[in-house]
C-alpha positions in Angstrom: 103.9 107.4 67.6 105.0 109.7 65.6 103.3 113.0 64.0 103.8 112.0 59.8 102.7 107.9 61.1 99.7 109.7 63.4 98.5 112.1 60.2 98.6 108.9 57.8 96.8 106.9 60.0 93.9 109.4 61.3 93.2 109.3 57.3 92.7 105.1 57.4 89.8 104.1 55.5 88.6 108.0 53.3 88.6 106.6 50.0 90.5 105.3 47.4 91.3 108.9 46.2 94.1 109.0 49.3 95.3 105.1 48.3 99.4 105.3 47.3 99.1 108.9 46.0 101.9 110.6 47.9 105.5 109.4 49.1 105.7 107.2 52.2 106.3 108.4 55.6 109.5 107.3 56.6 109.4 104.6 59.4 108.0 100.7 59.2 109.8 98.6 56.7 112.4 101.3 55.9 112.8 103.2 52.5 110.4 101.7 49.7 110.1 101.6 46.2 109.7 104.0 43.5 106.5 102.7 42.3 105.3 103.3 46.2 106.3 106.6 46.0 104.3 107.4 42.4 101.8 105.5 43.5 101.0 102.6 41.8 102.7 100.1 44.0 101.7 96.3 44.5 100.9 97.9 47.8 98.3 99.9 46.8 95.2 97.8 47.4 92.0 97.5 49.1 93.1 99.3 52.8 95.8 98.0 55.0 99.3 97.3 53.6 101.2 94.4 54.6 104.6 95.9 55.0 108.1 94.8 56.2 110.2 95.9 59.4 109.1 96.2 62.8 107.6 99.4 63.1 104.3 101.1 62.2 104.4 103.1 58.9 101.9 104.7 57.2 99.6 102.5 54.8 98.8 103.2 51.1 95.2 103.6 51.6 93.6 102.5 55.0 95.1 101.0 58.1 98.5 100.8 58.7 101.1 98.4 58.1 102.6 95.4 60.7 104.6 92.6 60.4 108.3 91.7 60.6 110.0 89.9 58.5 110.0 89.4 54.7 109.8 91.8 52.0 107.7 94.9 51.1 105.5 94.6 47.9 106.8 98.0 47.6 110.0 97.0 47.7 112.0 97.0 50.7 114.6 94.7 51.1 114.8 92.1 54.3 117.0 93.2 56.7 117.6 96.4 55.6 118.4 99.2 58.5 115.7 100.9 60.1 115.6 104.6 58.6 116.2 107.2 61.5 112.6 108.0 62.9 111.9 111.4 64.1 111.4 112.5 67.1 108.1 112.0 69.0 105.4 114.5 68.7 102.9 115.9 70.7 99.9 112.9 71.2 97.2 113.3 69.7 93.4 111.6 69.6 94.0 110.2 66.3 97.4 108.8 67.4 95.7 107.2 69.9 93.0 105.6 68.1 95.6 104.2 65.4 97.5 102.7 68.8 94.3 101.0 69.9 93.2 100.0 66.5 96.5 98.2 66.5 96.1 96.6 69.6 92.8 95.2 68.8 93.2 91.4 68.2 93.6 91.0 63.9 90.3 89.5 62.9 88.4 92.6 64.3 90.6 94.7 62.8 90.4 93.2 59.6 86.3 93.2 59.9 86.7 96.4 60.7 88.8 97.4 57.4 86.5 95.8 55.5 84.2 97.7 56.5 85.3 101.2 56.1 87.1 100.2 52.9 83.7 99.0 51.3 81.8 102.7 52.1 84.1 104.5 49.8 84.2 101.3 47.5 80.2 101.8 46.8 80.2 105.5 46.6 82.9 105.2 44.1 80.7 102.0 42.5 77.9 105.2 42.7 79.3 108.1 41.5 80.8 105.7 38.2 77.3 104.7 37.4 75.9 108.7 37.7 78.6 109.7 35.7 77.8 106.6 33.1 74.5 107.6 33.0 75.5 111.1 32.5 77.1 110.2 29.4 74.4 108.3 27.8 71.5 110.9 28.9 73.7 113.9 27.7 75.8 113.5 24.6 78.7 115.5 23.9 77.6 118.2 22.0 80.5 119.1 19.6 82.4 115.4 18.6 85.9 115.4 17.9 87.5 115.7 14.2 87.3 111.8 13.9 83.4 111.2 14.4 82.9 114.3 12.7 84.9 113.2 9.5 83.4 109.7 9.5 79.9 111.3 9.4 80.6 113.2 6.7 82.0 110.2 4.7 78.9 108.2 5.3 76.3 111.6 4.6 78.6 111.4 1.0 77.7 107.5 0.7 74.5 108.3 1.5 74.2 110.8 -0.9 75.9 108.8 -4.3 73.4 106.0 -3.7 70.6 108.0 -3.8 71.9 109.9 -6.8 72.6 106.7 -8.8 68.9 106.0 -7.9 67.5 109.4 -9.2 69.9 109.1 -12.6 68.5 105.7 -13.4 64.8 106.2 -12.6 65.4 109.3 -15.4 66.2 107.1 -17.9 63.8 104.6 -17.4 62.0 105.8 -20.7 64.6 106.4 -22.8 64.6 102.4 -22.2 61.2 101.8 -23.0 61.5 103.2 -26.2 64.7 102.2 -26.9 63.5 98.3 -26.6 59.8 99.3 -27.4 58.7 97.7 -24.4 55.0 97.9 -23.6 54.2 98.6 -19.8 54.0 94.9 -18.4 57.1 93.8 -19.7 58.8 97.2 -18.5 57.2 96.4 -14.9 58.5 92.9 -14.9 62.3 94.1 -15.8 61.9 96.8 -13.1 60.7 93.7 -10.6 64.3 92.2 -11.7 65.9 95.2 -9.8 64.4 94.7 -7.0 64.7 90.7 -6.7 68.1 91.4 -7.3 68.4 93.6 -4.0 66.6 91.6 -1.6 68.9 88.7 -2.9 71.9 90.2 -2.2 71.6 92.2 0.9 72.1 89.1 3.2 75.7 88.8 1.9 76.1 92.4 3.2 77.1 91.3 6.4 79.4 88.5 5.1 81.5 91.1 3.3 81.9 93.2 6.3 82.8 90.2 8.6 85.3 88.8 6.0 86.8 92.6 4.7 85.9 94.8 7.3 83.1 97.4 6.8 85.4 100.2 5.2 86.6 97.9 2.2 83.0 95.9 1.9 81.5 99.8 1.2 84.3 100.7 -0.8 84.2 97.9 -2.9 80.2 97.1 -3.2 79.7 101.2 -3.6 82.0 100.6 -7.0 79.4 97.5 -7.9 76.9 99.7 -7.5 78.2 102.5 -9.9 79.4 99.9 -12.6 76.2 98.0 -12.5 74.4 101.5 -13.3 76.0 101.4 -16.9 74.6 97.9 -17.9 71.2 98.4 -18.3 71.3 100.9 -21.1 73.9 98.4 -23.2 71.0 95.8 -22.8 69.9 95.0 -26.8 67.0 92.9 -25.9 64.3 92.1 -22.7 66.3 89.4 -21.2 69.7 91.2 -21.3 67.7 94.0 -19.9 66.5 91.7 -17.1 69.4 90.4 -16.2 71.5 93.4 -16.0 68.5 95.4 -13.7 69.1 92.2 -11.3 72.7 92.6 -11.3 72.1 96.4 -10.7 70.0 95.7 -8.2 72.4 93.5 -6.7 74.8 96.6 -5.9 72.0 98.6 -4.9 70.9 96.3 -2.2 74.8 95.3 -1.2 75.6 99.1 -0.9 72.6 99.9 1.3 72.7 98.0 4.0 76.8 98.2 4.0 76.1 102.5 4.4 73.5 101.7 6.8 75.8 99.7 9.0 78.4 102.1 8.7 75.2 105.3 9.6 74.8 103.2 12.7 78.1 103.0 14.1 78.5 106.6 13.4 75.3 107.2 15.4 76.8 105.3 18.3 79.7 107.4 18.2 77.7 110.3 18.3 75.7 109.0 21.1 72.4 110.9 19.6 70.1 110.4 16.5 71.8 110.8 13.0 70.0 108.5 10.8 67.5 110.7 9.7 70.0 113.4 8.2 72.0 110.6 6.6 68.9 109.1 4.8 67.8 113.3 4.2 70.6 113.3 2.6 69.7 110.5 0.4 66.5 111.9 -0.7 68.4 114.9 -1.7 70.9 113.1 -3.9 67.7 111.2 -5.7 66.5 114.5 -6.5 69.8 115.7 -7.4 69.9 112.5 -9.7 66.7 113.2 -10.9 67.3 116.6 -11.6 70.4 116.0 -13.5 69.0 113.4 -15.6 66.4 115.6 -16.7 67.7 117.8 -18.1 70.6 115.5 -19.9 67.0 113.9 -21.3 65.8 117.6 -22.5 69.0 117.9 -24.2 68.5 115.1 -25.8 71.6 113.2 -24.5 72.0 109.5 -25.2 71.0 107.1 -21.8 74.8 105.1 -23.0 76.7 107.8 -23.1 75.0 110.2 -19.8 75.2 106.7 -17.9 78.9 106.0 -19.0 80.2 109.3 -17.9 78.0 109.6 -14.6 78.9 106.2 -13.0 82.6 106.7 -13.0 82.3 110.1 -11.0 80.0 108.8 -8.5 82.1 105.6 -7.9 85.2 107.6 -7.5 83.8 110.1 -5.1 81.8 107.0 -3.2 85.2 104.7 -2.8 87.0 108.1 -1.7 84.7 108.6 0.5 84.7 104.8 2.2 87.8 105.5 3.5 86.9 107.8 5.8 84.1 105.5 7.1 84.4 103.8 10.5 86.9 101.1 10.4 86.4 97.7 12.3 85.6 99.7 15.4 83.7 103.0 15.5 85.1 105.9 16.6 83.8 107.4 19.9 83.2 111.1 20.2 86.7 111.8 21.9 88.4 109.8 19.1 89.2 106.9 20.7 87.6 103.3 19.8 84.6 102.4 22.1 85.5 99.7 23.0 89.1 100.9 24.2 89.4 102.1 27.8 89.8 105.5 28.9 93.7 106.5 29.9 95.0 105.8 32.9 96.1 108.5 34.9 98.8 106.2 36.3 101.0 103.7 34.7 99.8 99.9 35.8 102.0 98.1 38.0 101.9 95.3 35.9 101.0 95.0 31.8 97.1 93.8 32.0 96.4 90.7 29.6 94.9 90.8 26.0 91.8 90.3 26.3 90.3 86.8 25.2 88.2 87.3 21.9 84.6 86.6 23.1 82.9 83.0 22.2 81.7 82.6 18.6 83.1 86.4 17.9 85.0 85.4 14.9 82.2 83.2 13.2 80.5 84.8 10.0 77.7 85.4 10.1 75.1 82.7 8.0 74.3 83.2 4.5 71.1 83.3 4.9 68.9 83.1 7.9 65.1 84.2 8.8 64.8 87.3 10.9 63.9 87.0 14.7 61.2 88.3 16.5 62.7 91.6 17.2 64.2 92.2 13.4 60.8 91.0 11.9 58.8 93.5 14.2 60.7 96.3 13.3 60.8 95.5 9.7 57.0 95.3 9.3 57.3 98.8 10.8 59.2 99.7 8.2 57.0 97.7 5.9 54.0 100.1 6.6 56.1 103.2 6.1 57.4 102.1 2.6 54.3 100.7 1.3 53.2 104.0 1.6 56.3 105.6 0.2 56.0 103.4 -2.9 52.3 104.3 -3.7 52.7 107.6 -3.3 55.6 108.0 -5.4 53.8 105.5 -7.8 50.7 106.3 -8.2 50.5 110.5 -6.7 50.8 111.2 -10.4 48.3 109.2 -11.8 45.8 109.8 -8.8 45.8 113.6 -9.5 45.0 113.0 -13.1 41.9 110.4 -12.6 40.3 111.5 -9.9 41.3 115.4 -9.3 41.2 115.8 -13.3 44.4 117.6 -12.9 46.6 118.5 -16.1 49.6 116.6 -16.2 52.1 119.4 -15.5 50.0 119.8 -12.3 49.8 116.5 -11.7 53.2 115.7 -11.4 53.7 118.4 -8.8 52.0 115.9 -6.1 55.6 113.5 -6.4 57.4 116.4 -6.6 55.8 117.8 -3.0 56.2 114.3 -1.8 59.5 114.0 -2.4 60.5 117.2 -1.1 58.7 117.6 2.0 60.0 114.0 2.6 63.8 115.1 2.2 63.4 118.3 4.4 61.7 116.5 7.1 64.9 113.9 7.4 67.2 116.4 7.3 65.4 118.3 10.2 64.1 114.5 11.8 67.4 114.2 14.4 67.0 117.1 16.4 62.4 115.6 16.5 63.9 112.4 17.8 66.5 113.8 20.2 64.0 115.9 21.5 60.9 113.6 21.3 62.8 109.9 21.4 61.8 107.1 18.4 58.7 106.2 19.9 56.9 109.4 20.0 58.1 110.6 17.1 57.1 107.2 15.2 54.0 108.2 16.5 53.4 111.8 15.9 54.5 110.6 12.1 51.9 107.8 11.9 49.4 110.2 13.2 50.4 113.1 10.3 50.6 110.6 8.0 47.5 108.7 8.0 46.1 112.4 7.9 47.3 112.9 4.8 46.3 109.8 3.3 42.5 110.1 4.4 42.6 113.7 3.1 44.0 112.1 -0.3 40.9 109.6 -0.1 38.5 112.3 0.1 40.1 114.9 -1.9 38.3 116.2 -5.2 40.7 118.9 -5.8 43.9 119.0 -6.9 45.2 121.3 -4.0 43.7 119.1 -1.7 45.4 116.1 -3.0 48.7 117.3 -3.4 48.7 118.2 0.4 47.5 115.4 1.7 50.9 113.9 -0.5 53.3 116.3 1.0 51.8 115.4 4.5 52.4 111.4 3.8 56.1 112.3 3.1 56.5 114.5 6.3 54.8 111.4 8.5 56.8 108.9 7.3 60.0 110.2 6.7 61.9 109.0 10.0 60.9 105.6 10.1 62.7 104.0 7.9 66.0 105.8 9.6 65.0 105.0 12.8 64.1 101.2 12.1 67.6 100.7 10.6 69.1 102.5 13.7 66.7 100.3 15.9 68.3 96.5 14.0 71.5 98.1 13.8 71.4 98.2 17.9 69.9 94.9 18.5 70.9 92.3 20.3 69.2 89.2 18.5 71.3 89.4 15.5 74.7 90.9 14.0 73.9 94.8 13.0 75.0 93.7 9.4 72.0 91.2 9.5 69.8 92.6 11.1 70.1 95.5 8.8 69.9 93.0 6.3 66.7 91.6 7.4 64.8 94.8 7.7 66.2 96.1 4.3 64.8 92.8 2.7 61.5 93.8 4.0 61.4 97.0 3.3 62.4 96.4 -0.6 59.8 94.0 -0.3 57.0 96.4 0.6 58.5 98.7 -2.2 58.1 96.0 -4.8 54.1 94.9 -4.0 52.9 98.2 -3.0 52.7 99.4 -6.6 51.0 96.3 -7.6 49.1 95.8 -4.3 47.4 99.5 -5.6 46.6 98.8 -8.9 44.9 95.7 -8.0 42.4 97.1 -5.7 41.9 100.0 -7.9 41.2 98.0 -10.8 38.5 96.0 -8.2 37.2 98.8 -6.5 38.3 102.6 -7.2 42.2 104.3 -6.9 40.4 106.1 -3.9 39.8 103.1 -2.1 43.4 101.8 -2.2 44.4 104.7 -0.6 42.2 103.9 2.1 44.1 100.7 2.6 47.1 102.9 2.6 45.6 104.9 5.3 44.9 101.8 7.3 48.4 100.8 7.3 49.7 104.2 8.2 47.8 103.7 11.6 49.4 100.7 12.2 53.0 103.0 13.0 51.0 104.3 15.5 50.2 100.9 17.3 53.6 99.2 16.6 56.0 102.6 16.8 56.9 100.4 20.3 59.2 98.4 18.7 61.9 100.8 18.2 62.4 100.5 21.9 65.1 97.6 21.2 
């Protein structure tokens, strides 16, 4: 035996790091292929080679190669000449082991390969699940330009909608006077907005499936915008209602299409970003509402502040769409993933396209009820907006009956809301990453319901306006975190599921107003709250469904 055939052998069987990754030792089957010699040869394979020739030669991972006759997957040719062999080298103990492993009769030897081949088989199996693991448990901590730019686009998305939101809810009484509209019919034009949202967000995930997400947000971001210019062109009630449903249409399209888009950007990211994205929501409303303040101080006609605001926001929205995530998000390295990581090694032979999974390609249903999961997760986010709308709602009017604050004071209470709301999403990501949804769900539910029983038993106006500002901080992650949780469900598309809690949500938004006034004009405005309060515990017992 000689030395180069005894070294090969006395490394049989160490793992699939030593399989084909150096030239062969000349002897065996003669001189072999190219591909043996890089490596990835048809001969690199579990252990022993079958090779061609009558002589031992070193294997590509474990064992060593016999037979005579035929050809070499790596490429020798039948009948070849032998290649001049060395001379013989000094024995040695793993020379002779390789002789007697040869000699044993082949199905112990092949038992035997089996063996040893699967011990470095299940560490490797091992060591890819740790470093899988790894990956999930520990982020990476700076993303490459491509996750990084799509965030941004989405944070801008995020930001527009919200804007439009603030602009419009500024102008709400230019409308009223503009139609003399007493408050009942106002209310029942502004319930037209919101029908018009929960009836449209099912299609959401229709548009995506049929255009891809990028050109869905592109174009029902421009709906949005256009429909924020009909309402102040409306001459009578009924124009009015029908172009607040319309609007509302484009509002409920483009926010569960950028909430989609926020969750395969967090999945990219591998850690919690929903909570800055909707922050910077709640920025853009008060942006919006900023803005439209003072263009109704100056005076400044709803048509014409409308007309030349929707254009701006619709072109910086579809501009930003394009840098969205396309039909597949962007891991943190850049690549798609779903694509496999590169192959130190070209393949000896081209691997197949892979078949497109059953029922893949079907769109998903018009319409269809939420499951289990969806529907536990929106009721979560049922609670949380119930109270978000009656505090926005009625904060104002709360102060001014029961605190006898004066009305500049008064409406400070929405305006700490509002605030403390928007700085605790923008710092809410690095709460969950540190607490998880659960806990911080939780922790939230717990601050929140705090605030609301000091609101119930608050006779002063300082009192009252914190009690508001700690409602905002408790519940300002779980509406982020419940369209993260459907986004990452498995009982339903994202799109729908998204769709599902959205619908929900808007719901809650559109009785909670109501829902207040009615007990308050059966019991006291204190006493709704307390029902408010009561629902604000109820994150704390169901904060366990974010675990999907």
């Amino acid at each position: 035996m000689r030395a180069g055939d005894e070294k090969s052998q006395a490394r049989a069987g160490t793992g699939a790091a030593d399989a084909g990754t150096g030239p062969k030792t000349a002897g065996g089957s003669g001189t072999g292929s190219s591909r043996d010699e890089a490596g990835s040869g048809t001969e690199v394979g579990s252990g022993s080679g079958i090779g061609s020739g009558t002589g031992a030669g070193a294997g590509s991972g474990a064992g060593a190669e016999t037979g005579s006759g035929g050809s070499s997957p790596g490429g020798a040719v039948d009948g070849a000449p032998e290649a001049p062999r060395p001379g013989p080298g000094p024995r040695h103990p793993a020379g002779r082991a390789a002789e007697e492993e040869q000699a044993r009769p082949e199905g112990d030897r092949t038992e035997g390969n089996r063996t040893e081949q699967a011990r470095p088989e299940k560490a490797r199996t091992e060591r890819a699940e740790d470093a899988a693991t790894a990956l999930v448990r520990t982020p990476p901590s700076r993303p490459v330009r491509p996750a990084r730019v799509a965030r941004v686009a989405v944070s801008v998305v995020f930001a527009v909608h919200g804007t439009a939101s603030g602009t419009f809810a500024t102008r709400i009484p230019w409308l009223r006077e503009h139609l003399d509209l007493g408050p009942g019919w106002l209310g029942l034009a502004l319930v037209f907005m919101t029908a018009g949202a929960t009836a449209a967000m099912p299609l959401s995930a229709r548009l995506a499936h049929r255009y891809g997400p990028r050109r869905a947000l592109a174009s029902v971001s421009l709906a949005c915008c256009a429909g924020l210019v009909l309402p102040p062109l409306a001459p009578a009630l009924g124009w009015l209602c029908l172009s607040l449903f319309l609007y509302g249409c484009g509002l409920g399209l483009m926010d569960v299409a950028m909430n989609a888009q926020g969750v395969r950007v967090e999945e990219a990211y591998g850690r919690s970003v929903m909570s800055g994205l909707h922050g910077l929501w709640s920025v853009g409303t008060l942006v919006g509402g900023a803005g439209g303040a003072v263009a109704a101080h100056a005076g400044l006609d709803a048509r014409l502040h409308l007309a030349l605001t929707a254009p701006l926001l619709a072109a910086v929205a579809v501009l930003a769409a394009r840098w969205t995530p396309g039909d597949e998000p962007a891991s943190a390295d850049g690549r798609p993933t779903s694509a496999p990581a590169p192959a130190p090694a070209p393949a000896p032979a081209p691997a197949p396209a892979p078949a497109p999974a059953e029922g893949e390609a079907e769109a998903p249903p018009r319409f269809a009820l939420p499951t289990r999961g969806v529907l536990a997760i929106g009721l979560l986010g049922f609670c949380a907006v119930f109270a978000e709308g009656a505090s926005m709602d009625w904060s104002g009017i709360y102060l001014a009956d029961v605190t006898g604050a004066e009305p500049g004071l008064a409406a400070s209470a929405y305006t700490a809301f509002a605030c403390t709301m928007a700085l605790a999403r923008l710092s809410g990501d690095a709460v969950v990453r540190r607490l998880g949804p659960v806990t911080t769900v939780r922790a939230g539910g717990v601050l929140a319901s705090l605030g609301a029983a000091l609101v119930v038993v608050a006779h002063t106006p300082p009192a009252a306006v914190a009690g508001f500002a700690l409602i905002g901080i408790g519940i300002a992650v779980v509406v982020p975190l419940c369209f993260a949780a459907a986004g990452r469900t498995t009982a339903a598309a994202p799109g729908q599921a998204i769709a599902g809690v959205a619908t929900l949500a808007y719901a809650s938004g559109l009785a909670a107003p109501a829902i207040v006034g009615w007990i308050a004009e059966t019991t006291t405005l204190s006493f709704s709250f307390g029902v408010v309060t009561a629902l604000l515990l109820g994150l704390v017992a169901t904060a366990h469904v974010l675990r999907t």
